[in-house]
C-alpha positions in Angstrom: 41.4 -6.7 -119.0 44.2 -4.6 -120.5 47.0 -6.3 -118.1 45.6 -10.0 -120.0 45.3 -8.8 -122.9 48.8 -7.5 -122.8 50.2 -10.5 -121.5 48.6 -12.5 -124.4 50.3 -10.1 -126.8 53.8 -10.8 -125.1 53.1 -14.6 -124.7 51.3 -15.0 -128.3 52.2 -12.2 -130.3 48.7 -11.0 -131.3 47.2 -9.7 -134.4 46.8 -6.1 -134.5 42.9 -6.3 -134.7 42.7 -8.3 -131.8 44.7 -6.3 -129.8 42.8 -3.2 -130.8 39.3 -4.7 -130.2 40.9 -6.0 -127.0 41.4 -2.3 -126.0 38.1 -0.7 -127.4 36.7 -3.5 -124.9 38.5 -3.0 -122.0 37.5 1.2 -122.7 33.8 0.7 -122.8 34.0 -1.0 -119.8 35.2 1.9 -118.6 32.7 4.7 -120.6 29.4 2.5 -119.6 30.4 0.9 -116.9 31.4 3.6 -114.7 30.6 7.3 -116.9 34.3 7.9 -117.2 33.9 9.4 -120.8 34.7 12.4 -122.8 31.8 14.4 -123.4 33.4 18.0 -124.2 36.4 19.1 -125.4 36.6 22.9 -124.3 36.6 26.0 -126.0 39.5 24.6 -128.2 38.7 27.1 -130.9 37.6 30.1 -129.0 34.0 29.9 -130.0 32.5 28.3 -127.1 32.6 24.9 -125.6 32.8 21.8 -128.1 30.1 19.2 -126.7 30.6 15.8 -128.1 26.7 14.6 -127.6 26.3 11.4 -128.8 29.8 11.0 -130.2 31.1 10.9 -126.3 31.6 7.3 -126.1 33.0 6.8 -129.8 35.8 9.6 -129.4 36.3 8.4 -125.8 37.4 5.0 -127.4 39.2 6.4 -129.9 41.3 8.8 -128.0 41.8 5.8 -125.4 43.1 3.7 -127.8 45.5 6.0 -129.3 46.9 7.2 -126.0 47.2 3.2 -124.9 49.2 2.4 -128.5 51.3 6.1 -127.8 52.6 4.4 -124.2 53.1 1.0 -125.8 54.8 2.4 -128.8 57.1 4.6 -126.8 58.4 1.5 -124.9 61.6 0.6 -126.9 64.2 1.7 -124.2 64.7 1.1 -120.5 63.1 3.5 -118.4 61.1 5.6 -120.9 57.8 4.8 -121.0 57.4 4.0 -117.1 59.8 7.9 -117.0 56.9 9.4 -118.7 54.0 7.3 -117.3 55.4 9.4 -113.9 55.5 12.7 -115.3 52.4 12.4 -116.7 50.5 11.5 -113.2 53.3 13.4 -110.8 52.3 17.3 -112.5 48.5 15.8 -112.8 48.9 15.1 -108.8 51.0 18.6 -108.4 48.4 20.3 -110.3 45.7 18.5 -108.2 47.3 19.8 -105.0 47.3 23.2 -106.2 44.0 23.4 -106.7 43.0 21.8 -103.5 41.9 18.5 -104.7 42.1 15.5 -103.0 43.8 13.0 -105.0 43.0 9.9 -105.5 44.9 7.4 -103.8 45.4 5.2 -107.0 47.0 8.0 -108.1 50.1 7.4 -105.2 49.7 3.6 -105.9 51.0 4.1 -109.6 53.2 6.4 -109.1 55.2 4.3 -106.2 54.7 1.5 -108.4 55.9 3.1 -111.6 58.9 4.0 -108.9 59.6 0.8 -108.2 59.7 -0.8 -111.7 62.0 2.4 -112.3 64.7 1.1 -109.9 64.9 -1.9 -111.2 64.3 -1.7 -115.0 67.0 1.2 -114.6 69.5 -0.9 -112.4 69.4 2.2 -109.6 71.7 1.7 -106.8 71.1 -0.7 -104.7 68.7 -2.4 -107.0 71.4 -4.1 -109.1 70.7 -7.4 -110.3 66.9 -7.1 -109.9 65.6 -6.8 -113.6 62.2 -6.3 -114.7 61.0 -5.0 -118.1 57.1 -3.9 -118.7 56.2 -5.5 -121.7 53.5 -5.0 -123.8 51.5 -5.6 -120.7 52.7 -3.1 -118.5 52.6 -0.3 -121.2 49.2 -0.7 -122.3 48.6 -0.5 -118.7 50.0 2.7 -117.8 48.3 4.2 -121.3 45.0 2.9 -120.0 45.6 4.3 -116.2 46.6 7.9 -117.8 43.6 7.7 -119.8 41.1 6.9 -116.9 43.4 9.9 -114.8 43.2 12.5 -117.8 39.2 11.7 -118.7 38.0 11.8 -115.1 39.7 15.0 -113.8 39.1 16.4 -117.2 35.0 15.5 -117.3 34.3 14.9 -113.1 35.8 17.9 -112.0 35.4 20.8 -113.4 37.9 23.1 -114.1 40.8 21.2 -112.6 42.4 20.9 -115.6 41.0 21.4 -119.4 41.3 19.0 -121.9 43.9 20.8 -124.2 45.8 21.1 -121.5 46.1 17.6 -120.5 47.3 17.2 -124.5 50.6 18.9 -122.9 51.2 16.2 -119.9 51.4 13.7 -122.5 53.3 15.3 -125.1 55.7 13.2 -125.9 53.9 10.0 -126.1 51.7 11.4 -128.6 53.8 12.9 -130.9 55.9 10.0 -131.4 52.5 8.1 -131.9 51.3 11.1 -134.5 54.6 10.9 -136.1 55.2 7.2 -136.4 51.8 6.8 -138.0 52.0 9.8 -140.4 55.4 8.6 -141.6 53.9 4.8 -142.2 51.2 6.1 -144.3 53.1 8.4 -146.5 55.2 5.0 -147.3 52.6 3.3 -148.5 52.5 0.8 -144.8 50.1 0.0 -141.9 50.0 2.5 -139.0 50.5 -0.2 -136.8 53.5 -1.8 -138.3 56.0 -1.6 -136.3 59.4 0.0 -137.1 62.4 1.3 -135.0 62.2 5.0 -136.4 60.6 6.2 -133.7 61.8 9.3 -131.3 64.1 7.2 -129.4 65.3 5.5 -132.4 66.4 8.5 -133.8 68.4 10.3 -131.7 70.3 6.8 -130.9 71.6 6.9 -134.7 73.0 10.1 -133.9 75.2 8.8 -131.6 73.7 9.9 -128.2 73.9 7.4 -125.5 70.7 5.4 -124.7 70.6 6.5 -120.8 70.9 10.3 -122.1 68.2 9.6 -124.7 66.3 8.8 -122.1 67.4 11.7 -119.8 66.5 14.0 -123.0 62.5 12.6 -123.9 61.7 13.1 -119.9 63.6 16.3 -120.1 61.1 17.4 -122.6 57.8 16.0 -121.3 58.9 18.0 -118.2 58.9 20.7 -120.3 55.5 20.1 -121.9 53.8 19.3 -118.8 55.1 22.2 -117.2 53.3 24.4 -119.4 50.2 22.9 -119.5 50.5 23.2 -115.5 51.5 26.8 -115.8 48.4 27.5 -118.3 46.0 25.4 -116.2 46.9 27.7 -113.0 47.4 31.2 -115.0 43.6 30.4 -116.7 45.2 31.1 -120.4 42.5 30.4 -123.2 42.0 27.4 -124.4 41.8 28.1 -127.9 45.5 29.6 -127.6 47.0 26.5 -125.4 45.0 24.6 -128.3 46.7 26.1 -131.5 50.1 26.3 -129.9 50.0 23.0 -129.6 49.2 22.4 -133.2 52.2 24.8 -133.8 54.6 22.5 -131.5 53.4 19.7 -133.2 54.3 21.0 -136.7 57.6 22.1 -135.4 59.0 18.9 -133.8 57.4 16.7 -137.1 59.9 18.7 -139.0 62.7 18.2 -136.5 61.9 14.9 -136.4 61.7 14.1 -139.9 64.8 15.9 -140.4 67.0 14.8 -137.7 69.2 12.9 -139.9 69.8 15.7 -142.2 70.3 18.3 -139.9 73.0 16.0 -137.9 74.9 15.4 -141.5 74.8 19.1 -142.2 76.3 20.2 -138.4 78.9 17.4 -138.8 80.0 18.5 -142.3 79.9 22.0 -141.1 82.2 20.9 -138.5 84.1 18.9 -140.1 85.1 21.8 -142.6 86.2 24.0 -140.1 88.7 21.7 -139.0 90.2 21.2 -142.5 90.7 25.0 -142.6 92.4 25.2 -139.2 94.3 22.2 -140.1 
């Protein structure tokens, strides 16, 4: 359902509300049809376990769709959204063995396939001359398939990882999704209007080559997803993996939001000093 409906947006160019209620479809399909669906969130504030009750399916949705539109936002340079797509799913699969969990094989399937677009989309050696792009298709996709990974491993079984800490695997997708929309609605426009002044987009006007963009974002999810690993294994509190993350958050919106000022005040700086020397 969410490969169609994300071929009908490339082919058609679809309204934003049918795209969304294409996606809240394609998720309750998943919450009633097969039980993969949110029903706590942890001990994100340190007084005991946060149970959704009947709100379970409702949030499930809601955090599906924003995780879907995080991927398929995110997709505005080659290799980026399929580089993340694997982070996301290679520590969930690390963190999986770790813990003595059998994986599931879908979760090898992506990844080789995520691999494979990779080599391609990216021009890797040897693969020259075979392009292929995802489309709004085949980032909606890999939203949906982190969503089903991170709900079911999260609800299903226990313990393997909690769901603050699966916030951290796919860090860098939802900031730029928190970011963009936060930004829109300050201006006055739609959330779902789409601009280029996302992460990606940003860091190109400074100047940086597109590849080492790139190289940078999956440098960073890495990061991210490294300490939700860590924090997963070393059984650090929920509540404090929870308000760190707020604290990240608030950190890299000002970074972000700043970017272009900071960058004309290190280039003046610069510049300056090489008057004087001059």
């Amino acid at each position: 359902m969410i490969a169609i409906l994300g071929w009908l947006d490339d082919q058609y160019d679809l309204r934003v509300r049918i795209r969304l209620l294409g996606q809240m479809a394609a998720l309750l399909v998943l919450t009633l049809g097969s039980g993969v669906t949110l029903v706590s969130l942890g001990d994100l504030l340190g007084f005991g376990e946060l149970r959704l009750g009947w709100l379970a399916v409702p949030v499930t949705v809601i955090a599906g769709v924003g995780l879907i539109n995080a991927f398929n936002m995110i997709d505005g340079m080659d290799g980026l959204a399929a580089g993340l797509g694997l982070v996301t799913l290679s520590f969930l699969y690390g963190l999986l063995i770790l813990q003595g969990v059998k994986p599931s094989p879908l979760l090898l399937v992506m990844m080789a396939g995520l691999l494979g677009f990779l080599a391609c989309n990216c021009q890797w050696p040897g693969f020259r001359g075979y392009y292929m792009f995802l489309g709004d298709s085949g980032s909606m996709l890999i939203g949906y398939f982190v969503v089903v990974a991170m709900v079911y491993y999260s609800q299903h079984a226990p313990n393997i990882i909690y769901p603050v800490n699966a916030l951290w695997l796919v860090a860098i997708p939802l900031l730029d999704l928190f970011t963009a929309m936060l930004r829109r609605l300050v201006n006055g426009r739609s959330p779902w209007q789409a601009d280029r002044r996302h992460i990606h987009h940003s860091l190109l006007r400074l100047g940086i080559k597109p590849l080492t963009v790139v190289l940078i974002l999956i440098g960073m999810a890495v990061c991210f997803a490294s300490i939700g690993l860590y924090a997963q294994l070393a059984n650090v509190k929920e509540s404090t993996m929870f308000f760190s993350a707020l604290l990240v958050f608030v950190i890299v919106l000002m970074v972000i939001i700043n970017l272009q000022r900071f960058y004309r005040l290190i280039r003046n700086h610069i510049n300056q000093k090489r008057l004087r020397w001059l």
